[in-house]
N, C-alpha and C positions, 0 to 999 in steps of 0.2 A: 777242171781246177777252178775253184770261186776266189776271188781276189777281192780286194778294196784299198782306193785311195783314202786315207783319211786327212784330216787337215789342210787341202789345199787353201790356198796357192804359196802361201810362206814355209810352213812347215810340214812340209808332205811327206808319210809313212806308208809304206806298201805293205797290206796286213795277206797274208795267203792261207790260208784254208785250203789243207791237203786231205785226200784219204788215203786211207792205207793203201802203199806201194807207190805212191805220187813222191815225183819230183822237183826240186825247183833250185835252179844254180843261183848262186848269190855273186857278187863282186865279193875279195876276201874284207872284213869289216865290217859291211854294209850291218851286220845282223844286228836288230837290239832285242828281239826277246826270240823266247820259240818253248809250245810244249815239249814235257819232257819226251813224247812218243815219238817227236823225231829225233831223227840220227843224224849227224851232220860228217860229210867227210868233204877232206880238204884234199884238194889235188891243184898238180899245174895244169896251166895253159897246153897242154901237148895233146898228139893225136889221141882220140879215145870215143867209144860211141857215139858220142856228141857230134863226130866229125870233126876238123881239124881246128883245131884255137891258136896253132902256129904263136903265141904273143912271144914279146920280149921283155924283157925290167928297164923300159923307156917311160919316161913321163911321168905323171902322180900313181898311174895306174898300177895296183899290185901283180905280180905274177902269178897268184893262188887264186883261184876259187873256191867256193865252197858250197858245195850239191847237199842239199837241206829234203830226207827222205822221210815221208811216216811212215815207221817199220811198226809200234807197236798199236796203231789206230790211228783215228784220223786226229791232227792237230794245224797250231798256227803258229806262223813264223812272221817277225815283223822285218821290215827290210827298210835302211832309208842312207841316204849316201852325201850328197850336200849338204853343208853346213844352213845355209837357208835355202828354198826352193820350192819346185814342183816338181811332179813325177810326172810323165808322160805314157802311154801304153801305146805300142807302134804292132801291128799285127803282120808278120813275115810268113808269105808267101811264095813259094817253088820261082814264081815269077813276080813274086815284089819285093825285094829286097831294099838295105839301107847303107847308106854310108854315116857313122857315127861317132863324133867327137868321142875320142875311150877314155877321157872323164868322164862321161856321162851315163857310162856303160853301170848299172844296179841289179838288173838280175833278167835272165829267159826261162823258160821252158826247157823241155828237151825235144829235141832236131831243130833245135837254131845253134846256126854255128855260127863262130865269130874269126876273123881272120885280118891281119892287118892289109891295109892295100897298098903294097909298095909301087903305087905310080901315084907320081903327082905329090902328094902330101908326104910322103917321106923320102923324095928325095931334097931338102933342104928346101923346097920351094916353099913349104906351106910354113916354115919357122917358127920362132912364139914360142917352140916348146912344146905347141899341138902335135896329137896323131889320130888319125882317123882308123877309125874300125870296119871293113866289110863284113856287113851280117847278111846270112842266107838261109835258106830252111823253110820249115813249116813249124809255126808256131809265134809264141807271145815272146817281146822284148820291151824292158823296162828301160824309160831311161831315167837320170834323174839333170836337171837344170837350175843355173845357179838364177838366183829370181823366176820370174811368171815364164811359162813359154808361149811365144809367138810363132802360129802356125802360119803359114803362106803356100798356097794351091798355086802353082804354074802353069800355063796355058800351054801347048807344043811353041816353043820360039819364043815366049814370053821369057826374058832373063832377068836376075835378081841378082845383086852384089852385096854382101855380108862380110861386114867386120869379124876376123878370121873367129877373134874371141868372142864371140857374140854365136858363131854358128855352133849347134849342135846337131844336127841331123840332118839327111835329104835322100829321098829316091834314089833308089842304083839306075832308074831309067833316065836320069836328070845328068846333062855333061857340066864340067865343071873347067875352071882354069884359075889358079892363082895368080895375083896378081899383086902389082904397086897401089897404092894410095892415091889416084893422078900421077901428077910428073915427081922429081924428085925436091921439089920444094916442100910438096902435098905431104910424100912420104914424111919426111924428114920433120916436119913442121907440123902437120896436122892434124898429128894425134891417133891413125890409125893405123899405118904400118902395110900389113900386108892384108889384102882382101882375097875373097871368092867371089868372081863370076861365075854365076848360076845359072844356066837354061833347061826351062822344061823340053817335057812333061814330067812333072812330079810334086811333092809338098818336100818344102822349106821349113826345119823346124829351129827358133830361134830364140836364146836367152835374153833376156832384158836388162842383167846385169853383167856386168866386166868385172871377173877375178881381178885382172890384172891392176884394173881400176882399183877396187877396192883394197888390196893388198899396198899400192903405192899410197891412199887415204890414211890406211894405221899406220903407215911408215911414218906421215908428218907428224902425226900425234904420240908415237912411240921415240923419232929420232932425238930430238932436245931432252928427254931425260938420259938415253942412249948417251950422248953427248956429253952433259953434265955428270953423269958417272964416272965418264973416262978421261973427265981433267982432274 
């Protein structure tokens, strides 16, 4: 399967070049164009040759997918998911797999399976609103990140801390622990909430900007008209 990034690092499009009988699953949305030669069918997240996608209707993350097939020839499907960003290409291996922020989840192959990891991040530890995806299999996964992504390689024992909102990706061979801000001054006070300790061996994949950040930016600039409407 031939792919391409186009437009990085602000406005990143994932253009895929299929041939006939090729597959490629989309996040449900993600799509803006596609020959007419492929087919597109939409299914849930549930068991199915893919392997198990177990998801749930938690987060921004849709419940659908959408498996983008050239039945009548070869054609191209354009794929892009962030409002500004980059796309990343993560390559999943029997023995490399990923842990994935499921905002960031835009499209894989087939035999990459994706499944939520219920330890740690969904048992209320990891908060924010985040949920993390385990991916597994063989094959390509696309992510996409809100600004530039910042890649970081760990040593064995080398550990890294990431602002919850800021992490998108990292190694399934990499441990992880959630965690406070500092103490509870830090939390409270400091603007970051809850973090991720990270210890290798593995790569750290990291956004540059804060949804949360940004979202609270237009609210100053949206509130006083919000305001003045409602006296």
């Amino acid at each position: 399967m031939k792919y391409e990034i186009k437009y990085k690092p602000a406005y990143s499009m994932l253009v895929v070049s299929l041939e006939k009988g090729e597959t490629i699953t989309g996040e449900a949305g993600a799509m803006t164009y596609m020959d007419t030669a492929i087919e597109p069918h939409t299914r849930k997240r549930e068991k199915s040759l893919l392997g198990s996608l177990g998801m749930s209707i938690i987060g921004r993350q849709s419940f659908w997918v959408n498996d983008y097939t050239a039945v009548a020839g070869p054609g191209e499907v354009g794929l892009v998911s962030a409002p500004v960003g980059d796309i990343e290409t993560l390559e999943v291996k029997p023995n490399q797999g990923y842990i994935i922020q499921k905002s960031a989840y835009i499209a894989s192959t087939q035999n990459v399976d994706l499944d939520i990891k219920w330890e740690g991040f969904t048992k209320g530890l990891f908060g924010q609103g985040l949920f993390m995806i385990k991916v597994t299999g063989n094959g390509m996964l696309f992510i996409n990140t809100f600004g530039a992504v910042d890649k970081h390689t760990l040593k064995p024992g080398q550990t890294m801390i990431v602002d919850n909102f800021h992490l998108v990706a990292f190694s399934d061979t990499c441990n992880y622990k959630v965690t406070k801000f500092g103490g509870l001054k830090e939390t409270l006070l400091g603007g970051e909430g809850l973090v991720t300790q990270i210890t290798g061996p593995g790569d750290i994949y990291i956004q540059t900007k804060n949804l949360k950040e940004f979202v609270d930016w237009l609210w100053t600039l949206i509130e006083p008209r919000v305001q003045s409407r409602a006296r």
